[in-house]
ROVO-524463 format. One line per field, with one value per residue: x, y, z of N, C-alpha, C, O in turn; residue number from 0; chain. Coordinates in Angstrom, 2 decimals. Atoms other than C-alpha are relative to their C-alpha. Layout:
N
nu <- [X_...];
nv <- [Y_...];
nw <- [Z_...];
cau <- [X_...];
cav <- [Y_...];
caw <- [Z_...];
cu <- [X_...];
cv <- [Y_...];
cw <- [Z_...];
ou <- [X_...];
ov <- [Y_...];
ow <- [Z_...];
num <- [NUM_...];
cadena <- [A_...];
END
This chain:
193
nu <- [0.13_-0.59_1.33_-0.61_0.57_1.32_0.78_-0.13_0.60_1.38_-0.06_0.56_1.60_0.81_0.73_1.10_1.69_0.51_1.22_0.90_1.60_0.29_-0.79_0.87_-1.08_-0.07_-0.92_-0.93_-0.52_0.45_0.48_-1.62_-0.25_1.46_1.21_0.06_0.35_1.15_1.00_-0.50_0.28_1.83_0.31_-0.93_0.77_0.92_-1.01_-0.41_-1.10_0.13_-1.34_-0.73_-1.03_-1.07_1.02_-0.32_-0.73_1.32_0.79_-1.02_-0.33_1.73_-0.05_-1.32_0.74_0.98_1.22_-0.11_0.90_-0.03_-0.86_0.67_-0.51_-1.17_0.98_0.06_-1.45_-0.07_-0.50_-0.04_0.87_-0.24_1.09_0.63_0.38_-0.19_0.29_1.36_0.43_1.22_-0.13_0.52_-0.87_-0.84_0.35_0.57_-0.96_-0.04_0.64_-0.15_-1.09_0.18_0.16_-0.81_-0.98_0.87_0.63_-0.98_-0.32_-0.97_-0.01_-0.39_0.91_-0.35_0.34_0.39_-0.11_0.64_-0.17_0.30_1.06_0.86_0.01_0.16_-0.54_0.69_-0.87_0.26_0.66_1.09_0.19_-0.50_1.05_1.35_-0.55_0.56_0.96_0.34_-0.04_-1.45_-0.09_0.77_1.47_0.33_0.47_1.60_0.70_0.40_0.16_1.57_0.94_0.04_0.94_1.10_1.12_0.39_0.43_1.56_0.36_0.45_0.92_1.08_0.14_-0.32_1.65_1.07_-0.12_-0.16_1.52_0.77_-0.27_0.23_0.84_0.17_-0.50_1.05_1.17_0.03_-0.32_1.55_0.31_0.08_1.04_1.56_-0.15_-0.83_0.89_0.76_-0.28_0.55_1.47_1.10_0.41];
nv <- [-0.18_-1.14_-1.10_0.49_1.42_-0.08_-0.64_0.80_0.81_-1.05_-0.03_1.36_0.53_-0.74_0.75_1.06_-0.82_-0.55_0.62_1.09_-0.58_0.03_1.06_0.94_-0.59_1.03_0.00_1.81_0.83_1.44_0.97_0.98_-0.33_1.28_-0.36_-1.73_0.47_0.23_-0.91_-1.12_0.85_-0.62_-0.93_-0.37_0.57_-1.11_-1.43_-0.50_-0.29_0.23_-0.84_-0.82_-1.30_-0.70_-1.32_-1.23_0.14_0.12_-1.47_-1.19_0.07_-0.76_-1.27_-0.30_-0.81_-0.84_0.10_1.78_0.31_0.98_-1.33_0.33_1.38_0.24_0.09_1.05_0.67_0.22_0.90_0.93_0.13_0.04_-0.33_0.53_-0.82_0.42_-0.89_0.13_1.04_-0.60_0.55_1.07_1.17_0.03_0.53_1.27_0.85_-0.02_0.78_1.24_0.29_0.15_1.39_1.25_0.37_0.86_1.98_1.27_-1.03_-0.38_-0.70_-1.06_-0.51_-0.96_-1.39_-0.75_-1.26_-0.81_-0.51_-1.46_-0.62_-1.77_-1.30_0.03_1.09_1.44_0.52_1.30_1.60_-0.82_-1.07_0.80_0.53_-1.13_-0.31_1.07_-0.01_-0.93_0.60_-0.09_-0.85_0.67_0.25_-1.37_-0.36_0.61_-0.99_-1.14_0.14_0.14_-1.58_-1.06_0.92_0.26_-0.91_-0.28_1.24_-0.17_-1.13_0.62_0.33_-0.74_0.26_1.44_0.44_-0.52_0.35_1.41_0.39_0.05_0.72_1.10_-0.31_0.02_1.51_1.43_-0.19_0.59_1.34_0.10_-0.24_1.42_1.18_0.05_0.63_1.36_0.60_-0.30_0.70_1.33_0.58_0.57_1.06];
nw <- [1.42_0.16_0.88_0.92_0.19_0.05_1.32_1.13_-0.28_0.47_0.96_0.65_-0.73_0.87_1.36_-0.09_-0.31_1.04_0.87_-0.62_-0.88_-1.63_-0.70_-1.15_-0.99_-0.84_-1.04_0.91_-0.46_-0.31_1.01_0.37_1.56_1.23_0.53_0.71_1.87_0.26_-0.23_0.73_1.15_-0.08_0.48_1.68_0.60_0.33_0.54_-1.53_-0.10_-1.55_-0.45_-1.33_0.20_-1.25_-0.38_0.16_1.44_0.07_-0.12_0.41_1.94_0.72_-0.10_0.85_1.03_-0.55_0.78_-0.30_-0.52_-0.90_-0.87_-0.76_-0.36_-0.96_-1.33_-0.59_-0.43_-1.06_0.03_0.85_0.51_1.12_0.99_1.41_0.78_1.26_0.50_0.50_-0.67_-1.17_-1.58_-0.50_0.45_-0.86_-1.24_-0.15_0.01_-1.27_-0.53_0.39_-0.47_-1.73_0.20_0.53_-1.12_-0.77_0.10_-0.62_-1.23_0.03_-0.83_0.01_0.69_0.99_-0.29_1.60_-0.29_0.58_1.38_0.32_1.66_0.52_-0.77_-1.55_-0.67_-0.81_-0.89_-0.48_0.19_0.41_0.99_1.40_0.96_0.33_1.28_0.41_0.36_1.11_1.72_0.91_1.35_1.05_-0.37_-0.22_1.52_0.23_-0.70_0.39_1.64_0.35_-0.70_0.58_1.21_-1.01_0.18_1.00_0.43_-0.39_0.91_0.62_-0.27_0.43_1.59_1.30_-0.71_0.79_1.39_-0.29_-0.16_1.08_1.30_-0.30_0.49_1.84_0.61_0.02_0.96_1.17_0.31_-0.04_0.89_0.94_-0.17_0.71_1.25_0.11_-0.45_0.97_1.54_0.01_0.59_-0.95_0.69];
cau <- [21.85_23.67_21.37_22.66_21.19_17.84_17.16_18.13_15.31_12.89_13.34_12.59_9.25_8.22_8.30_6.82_3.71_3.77_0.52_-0.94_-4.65_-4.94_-2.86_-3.65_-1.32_-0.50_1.41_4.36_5.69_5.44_4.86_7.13_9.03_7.24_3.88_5.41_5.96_3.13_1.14_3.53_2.87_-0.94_-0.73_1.77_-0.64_-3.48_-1.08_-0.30_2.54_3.58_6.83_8.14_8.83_10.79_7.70_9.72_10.74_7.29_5.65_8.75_8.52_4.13_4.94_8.29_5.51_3.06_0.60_0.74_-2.74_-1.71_-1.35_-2.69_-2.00_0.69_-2.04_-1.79_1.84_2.36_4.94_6.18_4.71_3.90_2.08_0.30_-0.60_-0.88_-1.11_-4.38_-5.67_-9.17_-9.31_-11.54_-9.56_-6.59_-8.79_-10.73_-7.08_-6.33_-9.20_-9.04_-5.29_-6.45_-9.02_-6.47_-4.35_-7.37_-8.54_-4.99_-5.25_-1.97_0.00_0.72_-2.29_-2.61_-2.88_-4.67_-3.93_-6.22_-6.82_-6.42_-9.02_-9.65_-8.57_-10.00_-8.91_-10.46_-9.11_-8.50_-10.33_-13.58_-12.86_-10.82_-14.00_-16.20_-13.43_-14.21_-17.57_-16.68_-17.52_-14.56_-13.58_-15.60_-18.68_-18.80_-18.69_-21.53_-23.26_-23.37_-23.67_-27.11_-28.13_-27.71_-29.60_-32.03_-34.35_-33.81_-34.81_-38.27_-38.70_-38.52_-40.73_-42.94_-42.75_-42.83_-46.21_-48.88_-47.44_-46.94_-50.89_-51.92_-49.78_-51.07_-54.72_-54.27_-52.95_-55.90_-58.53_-56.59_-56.22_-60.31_-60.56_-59.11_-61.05_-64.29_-63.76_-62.62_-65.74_-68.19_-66.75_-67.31_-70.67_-73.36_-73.84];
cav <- [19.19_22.10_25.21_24.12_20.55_22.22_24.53_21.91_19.54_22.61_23.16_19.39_18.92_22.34_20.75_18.05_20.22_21.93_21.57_19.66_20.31_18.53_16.01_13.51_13.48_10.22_9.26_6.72_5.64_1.95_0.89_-2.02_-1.52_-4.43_-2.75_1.22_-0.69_-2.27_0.76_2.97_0.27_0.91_4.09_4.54_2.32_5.27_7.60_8.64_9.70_8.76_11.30_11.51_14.96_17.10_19.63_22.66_21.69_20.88_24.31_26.68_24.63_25.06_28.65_29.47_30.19_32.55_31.23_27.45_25.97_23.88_27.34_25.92_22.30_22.68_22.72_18.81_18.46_17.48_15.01_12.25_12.94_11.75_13.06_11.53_13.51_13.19_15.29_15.91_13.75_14.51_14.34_11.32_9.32_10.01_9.25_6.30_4.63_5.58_4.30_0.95_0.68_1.34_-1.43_-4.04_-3.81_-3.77_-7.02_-8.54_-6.73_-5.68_-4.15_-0.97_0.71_3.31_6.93_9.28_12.75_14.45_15.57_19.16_20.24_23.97_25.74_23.29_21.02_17.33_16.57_12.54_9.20_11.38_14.11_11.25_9.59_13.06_13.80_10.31_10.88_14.29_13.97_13.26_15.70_13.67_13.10_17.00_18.12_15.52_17.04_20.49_19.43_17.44_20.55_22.58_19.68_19.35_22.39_22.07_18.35_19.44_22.22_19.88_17.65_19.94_21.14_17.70_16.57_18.61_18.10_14.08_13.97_15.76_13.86_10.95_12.27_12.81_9.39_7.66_9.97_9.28_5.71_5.80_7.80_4.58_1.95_3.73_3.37_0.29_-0.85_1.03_-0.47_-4.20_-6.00_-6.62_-10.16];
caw <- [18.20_16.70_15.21_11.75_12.00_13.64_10.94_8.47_10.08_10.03_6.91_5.64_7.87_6.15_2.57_3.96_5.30_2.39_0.19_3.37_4.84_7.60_9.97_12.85_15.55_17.94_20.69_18.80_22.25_23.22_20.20_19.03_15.64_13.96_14.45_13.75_10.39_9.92_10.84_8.42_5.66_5.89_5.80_2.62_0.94_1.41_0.29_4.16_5.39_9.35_10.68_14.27_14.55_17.51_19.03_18.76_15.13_14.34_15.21_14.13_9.79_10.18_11.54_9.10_6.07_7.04_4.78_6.12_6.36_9.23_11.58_14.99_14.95_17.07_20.29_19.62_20.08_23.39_24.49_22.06_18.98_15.25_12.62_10.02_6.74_2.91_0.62_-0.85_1.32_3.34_7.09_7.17_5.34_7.87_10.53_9.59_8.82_12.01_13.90_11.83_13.34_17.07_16.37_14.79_18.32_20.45_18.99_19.47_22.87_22.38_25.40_24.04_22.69_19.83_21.67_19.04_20.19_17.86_14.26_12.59_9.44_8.30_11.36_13.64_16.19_17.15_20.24_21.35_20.63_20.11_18.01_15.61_15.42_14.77_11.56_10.60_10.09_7.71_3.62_1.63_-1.07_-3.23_-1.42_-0.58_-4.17_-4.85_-2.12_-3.35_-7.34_-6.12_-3.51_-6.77_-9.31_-6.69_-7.57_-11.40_-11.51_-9.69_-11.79_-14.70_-13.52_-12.99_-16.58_-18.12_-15.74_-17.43_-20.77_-19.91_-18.87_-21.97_-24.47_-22.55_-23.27_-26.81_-27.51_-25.85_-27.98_-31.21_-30.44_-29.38_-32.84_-34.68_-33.02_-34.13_-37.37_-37.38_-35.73_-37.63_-40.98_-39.79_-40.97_-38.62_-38.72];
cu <- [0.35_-1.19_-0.06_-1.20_-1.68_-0.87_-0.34_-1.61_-1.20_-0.29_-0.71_-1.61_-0.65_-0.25_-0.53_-1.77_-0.15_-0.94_-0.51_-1.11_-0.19_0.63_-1.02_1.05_-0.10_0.91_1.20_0.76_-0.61_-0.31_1.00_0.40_-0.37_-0.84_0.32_0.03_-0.95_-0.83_0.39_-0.14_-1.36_-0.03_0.38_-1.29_-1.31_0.63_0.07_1.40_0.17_1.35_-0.21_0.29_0.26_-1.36_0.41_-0.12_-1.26_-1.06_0.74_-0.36_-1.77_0.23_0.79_-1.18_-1.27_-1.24_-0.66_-1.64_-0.14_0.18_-0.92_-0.22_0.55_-0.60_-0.01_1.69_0.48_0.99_0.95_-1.24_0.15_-0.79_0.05_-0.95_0.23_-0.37_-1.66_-1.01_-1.25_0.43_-0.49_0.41_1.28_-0.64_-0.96_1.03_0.41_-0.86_-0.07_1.50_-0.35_-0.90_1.04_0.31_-0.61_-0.31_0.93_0.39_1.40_0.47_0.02_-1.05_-0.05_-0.65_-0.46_0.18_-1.54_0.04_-0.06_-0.74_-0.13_-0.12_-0.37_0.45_-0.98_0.72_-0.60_-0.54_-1.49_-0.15_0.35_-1.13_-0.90_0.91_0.05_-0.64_0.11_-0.20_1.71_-0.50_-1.00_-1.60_-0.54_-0.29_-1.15_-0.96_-0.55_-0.70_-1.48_-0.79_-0.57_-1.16_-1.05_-1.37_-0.30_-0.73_-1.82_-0.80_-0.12_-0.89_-1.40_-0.79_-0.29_-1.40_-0.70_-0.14_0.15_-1.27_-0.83_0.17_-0.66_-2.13_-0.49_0.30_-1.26_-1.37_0.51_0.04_-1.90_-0.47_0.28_-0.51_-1.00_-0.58_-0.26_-1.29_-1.71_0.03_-0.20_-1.48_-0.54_-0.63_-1.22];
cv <- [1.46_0.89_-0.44_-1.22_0.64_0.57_-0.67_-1.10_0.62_-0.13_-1.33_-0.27_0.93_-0.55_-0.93_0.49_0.58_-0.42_-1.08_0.86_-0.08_-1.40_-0.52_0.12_-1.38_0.08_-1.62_-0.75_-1.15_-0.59_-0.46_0.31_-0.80_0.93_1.05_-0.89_-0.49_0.99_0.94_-0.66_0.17_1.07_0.51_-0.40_0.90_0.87_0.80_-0.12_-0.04_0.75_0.23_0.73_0.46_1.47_0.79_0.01_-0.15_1.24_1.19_-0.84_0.52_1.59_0.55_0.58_0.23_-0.40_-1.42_-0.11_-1.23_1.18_-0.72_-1.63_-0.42_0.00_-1.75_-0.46_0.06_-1.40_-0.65_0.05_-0.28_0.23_-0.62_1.04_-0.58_0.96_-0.06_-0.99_0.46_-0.68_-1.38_-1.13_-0.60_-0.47_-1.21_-1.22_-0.20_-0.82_-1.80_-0.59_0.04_-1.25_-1.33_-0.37_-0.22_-1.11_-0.93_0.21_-0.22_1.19_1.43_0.67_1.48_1.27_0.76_0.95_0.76_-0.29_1.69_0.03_1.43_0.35_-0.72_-1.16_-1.09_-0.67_-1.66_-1.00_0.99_0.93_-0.68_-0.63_1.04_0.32_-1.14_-0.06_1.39_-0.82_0.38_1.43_-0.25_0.57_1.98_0.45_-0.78_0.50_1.38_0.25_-0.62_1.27_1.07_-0.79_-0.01_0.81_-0.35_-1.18_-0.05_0.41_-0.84_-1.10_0.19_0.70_-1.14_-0.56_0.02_-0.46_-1.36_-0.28_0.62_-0.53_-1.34_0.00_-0.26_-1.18_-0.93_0.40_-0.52_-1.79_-0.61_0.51_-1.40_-1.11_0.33_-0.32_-1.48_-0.94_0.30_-0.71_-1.89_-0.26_-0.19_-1.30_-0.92];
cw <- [-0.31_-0.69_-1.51_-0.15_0.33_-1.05_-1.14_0.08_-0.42_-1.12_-0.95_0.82_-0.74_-1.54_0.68_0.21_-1.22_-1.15_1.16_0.80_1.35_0.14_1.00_0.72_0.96_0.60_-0.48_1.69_0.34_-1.29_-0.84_-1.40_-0.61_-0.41_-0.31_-1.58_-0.69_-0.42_-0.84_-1.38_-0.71_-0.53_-1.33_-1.05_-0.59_0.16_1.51_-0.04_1.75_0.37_1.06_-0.26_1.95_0.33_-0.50_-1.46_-0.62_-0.49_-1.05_-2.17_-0.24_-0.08_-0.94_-1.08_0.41_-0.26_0.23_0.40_0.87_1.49_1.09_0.71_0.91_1.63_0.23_0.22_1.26_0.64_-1.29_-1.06_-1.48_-0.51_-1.24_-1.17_-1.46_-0.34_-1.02_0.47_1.07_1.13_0.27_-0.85_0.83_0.98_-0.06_-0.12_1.20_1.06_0.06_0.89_1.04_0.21_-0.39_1.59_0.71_-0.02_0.49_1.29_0.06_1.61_0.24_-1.08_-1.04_0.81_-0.90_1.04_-0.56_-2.02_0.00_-1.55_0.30_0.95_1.26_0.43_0.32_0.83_0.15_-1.15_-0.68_-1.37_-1.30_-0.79_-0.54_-1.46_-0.56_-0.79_-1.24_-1.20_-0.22_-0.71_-0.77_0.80_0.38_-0.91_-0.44_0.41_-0.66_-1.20_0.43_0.71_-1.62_-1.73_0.33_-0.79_-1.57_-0.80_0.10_-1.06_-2.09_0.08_-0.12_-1.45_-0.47_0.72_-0.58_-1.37_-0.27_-0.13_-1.28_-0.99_0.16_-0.36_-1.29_-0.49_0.15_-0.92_-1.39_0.18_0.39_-1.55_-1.13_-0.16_-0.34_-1.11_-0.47_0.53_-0.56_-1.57_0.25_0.20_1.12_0.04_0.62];
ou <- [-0.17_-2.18_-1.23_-2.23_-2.57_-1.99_-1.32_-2.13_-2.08_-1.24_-1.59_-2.45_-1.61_-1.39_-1.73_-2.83_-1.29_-0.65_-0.87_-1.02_-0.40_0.64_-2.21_1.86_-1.29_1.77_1.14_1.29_-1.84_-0.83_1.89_-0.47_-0.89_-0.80_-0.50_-0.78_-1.12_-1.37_-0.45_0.00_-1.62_-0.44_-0.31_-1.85_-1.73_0.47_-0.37_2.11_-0.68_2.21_-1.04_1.14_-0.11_-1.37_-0.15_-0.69_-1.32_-1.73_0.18_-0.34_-2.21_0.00_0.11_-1.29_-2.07_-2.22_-1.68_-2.08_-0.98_0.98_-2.02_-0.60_0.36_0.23_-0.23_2.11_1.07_0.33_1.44_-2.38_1.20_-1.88_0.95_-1.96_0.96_-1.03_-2.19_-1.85_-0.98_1.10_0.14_-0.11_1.59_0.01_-1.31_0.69_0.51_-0.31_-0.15_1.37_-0.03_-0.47_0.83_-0.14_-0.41_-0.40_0.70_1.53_1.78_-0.28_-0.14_-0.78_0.73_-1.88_0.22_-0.11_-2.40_0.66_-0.57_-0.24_-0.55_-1.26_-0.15_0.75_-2.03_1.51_-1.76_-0.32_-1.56_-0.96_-0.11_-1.32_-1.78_0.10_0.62_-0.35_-0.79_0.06_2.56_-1.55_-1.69_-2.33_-1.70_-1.49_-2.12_-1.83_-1.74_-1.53_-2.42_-1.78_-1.62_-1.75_-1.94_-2.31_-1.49_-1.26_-2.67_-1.75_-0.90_-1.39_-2.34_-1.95_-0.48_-2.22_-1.01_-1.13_0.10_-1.58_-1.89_-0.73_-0.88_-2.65_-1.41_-0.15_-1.66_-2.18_-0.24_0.05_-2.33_-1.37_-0.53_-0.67_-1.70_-1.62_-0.98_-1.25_-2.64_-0.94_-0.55_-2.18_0.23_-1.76_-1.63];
ov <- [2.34_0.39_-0.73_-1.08_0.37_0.26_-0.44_-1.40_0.21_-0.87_-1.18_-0.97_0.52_-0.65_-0.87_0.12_0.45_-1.37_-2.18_1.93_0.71_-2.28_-0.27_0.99_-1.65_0.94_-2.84_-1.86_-1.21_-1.71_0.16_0.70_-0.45_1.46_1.47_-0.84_-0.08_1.00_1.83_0.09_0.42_1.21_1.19_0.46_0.89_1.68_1.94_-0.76_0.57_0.00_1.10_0.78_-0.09_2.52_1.03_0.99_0.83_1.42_1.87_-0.03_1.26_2.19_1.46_1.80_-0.65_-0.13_-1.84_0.67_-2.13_0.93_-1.03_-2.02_-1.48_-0.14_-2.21_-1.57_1.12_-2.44_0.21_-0.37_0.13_-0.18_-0.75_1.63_-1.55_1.73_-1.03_-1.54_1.11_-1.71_-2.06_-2.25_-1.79_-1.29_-1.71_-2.36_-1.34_-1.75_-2.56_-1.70_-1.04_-2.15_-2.35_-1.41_-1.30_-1.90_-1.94_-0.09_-1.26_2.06_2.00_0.66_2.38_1.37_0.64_0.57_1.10_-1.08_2.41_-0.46_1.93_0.73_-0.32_-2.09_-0.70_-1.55_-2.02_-0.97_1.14_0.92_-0.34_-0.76_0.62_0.52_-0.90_-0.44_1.43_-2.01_1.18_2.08_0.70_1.55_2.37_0.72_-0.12_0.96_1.50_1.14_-0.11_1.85_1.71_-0.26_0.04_0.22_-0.45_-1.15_-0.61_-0.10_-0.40_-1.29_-0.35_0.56_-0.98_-0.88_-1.02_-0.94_-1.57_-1.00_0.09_-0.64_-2.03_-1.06_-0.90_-1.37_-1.83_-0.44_-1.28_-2.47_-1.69_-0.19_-1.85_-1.75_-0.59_-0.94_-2.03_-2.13_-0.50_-1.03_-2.55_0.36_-0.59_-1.36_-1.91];
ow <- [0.37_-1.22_-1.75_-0.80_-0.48_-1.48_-1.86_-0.99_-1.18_-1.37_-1.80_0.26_-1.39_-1.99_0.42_-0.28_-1.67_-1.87_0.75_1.40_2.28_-0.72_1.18_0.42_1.16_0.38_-0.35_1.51_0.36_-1.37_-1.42_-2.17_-1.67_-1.52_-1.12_-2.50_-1.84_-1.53_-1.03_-2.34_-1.89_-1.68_-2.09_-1.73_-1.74_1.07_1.44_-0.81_2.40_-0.09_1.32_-1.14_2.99_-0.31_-1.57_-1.95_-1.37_-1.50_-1.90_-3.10_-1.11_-1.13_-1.41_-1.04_0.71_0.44_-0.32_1.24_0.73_2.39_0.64_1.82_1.50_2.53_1.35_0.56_1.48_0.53_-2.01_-0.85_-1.97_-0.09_-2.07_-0.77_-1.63_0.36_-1.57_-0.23_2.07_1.28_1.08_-0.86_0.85_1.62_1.02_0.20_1.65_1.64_1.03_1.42_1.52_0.93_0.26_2.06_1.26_0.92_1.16_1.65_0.60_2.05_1.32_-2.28_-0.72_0.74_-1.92_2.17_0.24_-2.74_0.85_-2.56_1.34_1.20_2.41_-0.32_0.82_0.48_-0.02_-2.36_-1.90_-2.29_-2.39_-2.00_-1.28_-2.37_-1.62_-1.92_-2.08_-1.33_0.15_-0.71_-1.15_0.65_0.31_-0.99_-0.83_-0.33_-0.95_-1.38_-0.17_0.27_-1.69_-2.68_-0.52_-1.33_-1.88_-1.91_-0.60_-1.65_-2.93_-1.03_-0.71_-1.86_-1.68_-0.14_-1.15_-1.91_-1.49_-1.07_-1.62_-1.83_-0.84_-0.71_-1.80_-1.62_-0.59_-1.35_-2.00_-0.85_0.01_-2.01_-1.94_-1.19_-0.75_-1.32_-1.31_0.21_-0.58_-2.26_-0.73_0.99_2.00_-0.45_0.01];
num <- [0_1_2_3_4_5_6_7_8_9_10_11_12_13_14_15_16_17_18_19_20_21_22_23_24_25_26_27_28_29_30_31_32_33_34_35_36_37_38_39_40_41_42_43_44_45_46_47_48_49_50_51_52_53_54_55_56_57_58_59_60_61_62_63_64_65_66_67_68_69_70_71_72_73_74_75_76_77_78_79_80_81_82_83_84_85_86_87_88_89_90_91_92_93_94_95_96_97_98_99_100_101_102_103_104_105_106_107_108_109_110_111_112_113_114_115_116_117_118_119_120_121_122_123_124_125_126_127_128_129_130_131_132_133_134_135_136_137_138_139_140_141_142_143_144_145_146_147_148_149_150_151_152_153_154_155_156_157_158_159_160_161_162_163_164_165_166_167_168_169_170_171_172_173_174_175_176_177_178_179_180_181_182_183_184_185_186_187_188_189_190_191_192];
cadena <- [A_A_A_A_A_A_A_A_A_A_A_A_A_A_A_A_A_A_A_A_A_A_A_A_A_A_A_A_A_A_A_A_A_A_A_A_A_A_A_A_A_A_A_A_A_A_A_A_A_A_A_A_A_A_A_A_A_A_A_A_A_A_A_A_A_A_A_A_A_A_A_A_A_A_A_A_A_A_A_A_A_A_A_A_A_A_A_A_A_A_A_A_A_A_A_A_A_A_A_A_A_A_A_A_A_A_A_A_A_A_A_A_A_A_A_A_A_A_A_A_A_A_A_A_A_A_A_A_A_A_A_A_A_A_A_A_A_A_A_A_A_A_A_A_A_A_A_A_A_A_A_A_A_A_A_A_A_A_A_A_A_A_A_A_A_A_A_A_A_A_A_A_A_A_A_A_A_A_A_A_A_A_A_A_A_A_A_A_A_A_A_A_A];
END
C-alpha cells in the first residue's frame, strides 16, 4: 500500500474517532460473513459502529490529534483487529451489546467464538472477557447524572422533612383542639332528655 493510500486511510479512521469516548476492541477473525453482518446489524441499530482497522493505521489517526480522547487504546490492538465505537455512546452500552453477541454464538455453540480483546473508557483500559463485563456494569450517561442530581437532592429532601415534621405535628394538634372545640359546643347545646 503506497504512503498516499496510508495517510488517506489515517486520515478517515481519525474522523471516525473523532468526538468518540470510548471503543471495544475484538478479534474479527473466523468469523463467517453472515454473522460479521449480523453482528454489524446489531450494532448500527444501537447507534454502534464495527471497523476493521490496520494496527499501525489505527494508533498513528488516535495519535495524529494531540487532543484525541482515545490516547492509549492502542495497548488493545494486537493482531487482527476491530473496533467498535459510537459516538456519544457510553462504554456499557458498547459492552453489554457486545457481551449479548458472545452469548447469541455460545448458545448456537458456534465454531468460531467472539474474542473480546478489551474496552477503553476515560484513560482506562478493560482488558478481555472480564474487564468487558466490569465496563458493563458502569452507569450510563444517564444513570450517572441521576446519580449525582439525587446525591445532591438527597440532603435537601431531609432537610425539608425535617422542617415540615414539627410544623406537620403542630398543625395536626391544632386541628384536633379546634375540632374538640366544636364538638363541645355542639354537645353542651343539646337537651338533656
Amino acid at each position: 500500500m503506497s504512503k498516499k493510500v496510508k495517510n488517506l486511510i489515517t486520515r478517515e479512521l481519525g474522523e471516525r474517532f473523532k468526538g468518540v469516548e470510548s471503543v471495544a476492541v475484538i478479534n474479527p477473525r473466523g468469523i463467517p460473513a453472515t454473522r460479521n453482518n449480523q453482528i454489524r446489524r446489531k450494532l448500527r441499530e444501537k447507534g454502534l459502529r464495527m471497523t476493521v482497522v490496520k494496527n499501525t493505521m489505527a494508533k498513528r489517526a488516535v495519535g495524529a490529534d494531540g487532543a484525541s480522547k482515545l490516547k492509549g487504546f492502542d495497548t488493545l490492538l494486537e493482531g487482527p483487529s476491530a473496533v467498535i465505537y459510537g459516538k456519544g455512546v457510553a462504554i456499557a452500552t458498547i459492552a453489554k451489546a457486545l457481551l449479548d453477541e458472545k452469548k447469541i454464538i455460545e448458545d448456537a455453540k458456534g465454531k468460531f467464538p467472539l474474542e473480546l480483546r478489551g474496552a477503553f473508557f476515560d484513560g482506562e483500559v478493560y482488558v478481555g472477557d472480564k474487564g468487558i463485563e466490569k465496563a458493563s456494569k458502569l452507569p450510563t450517561r444517564e444513570e450517572a447524572i441521576a446519580g449525582v442530581i439525587a446525591a445532591i437532592m438527597g440532603p435537601g429532601r431531609k432537610l425539608a422533612g425535617a422542617l415540615k415534621g414539627p410544623g406537620g405535628k403542630l398543625g395536626g394538634i391544632l386541628k384536633a383542639i379546634e375540632a374538640k372545640g366544636e364538638a363541645a359546643p355542639a354537645a353542651e347545646a343539646a337537651p338533656a332528655a
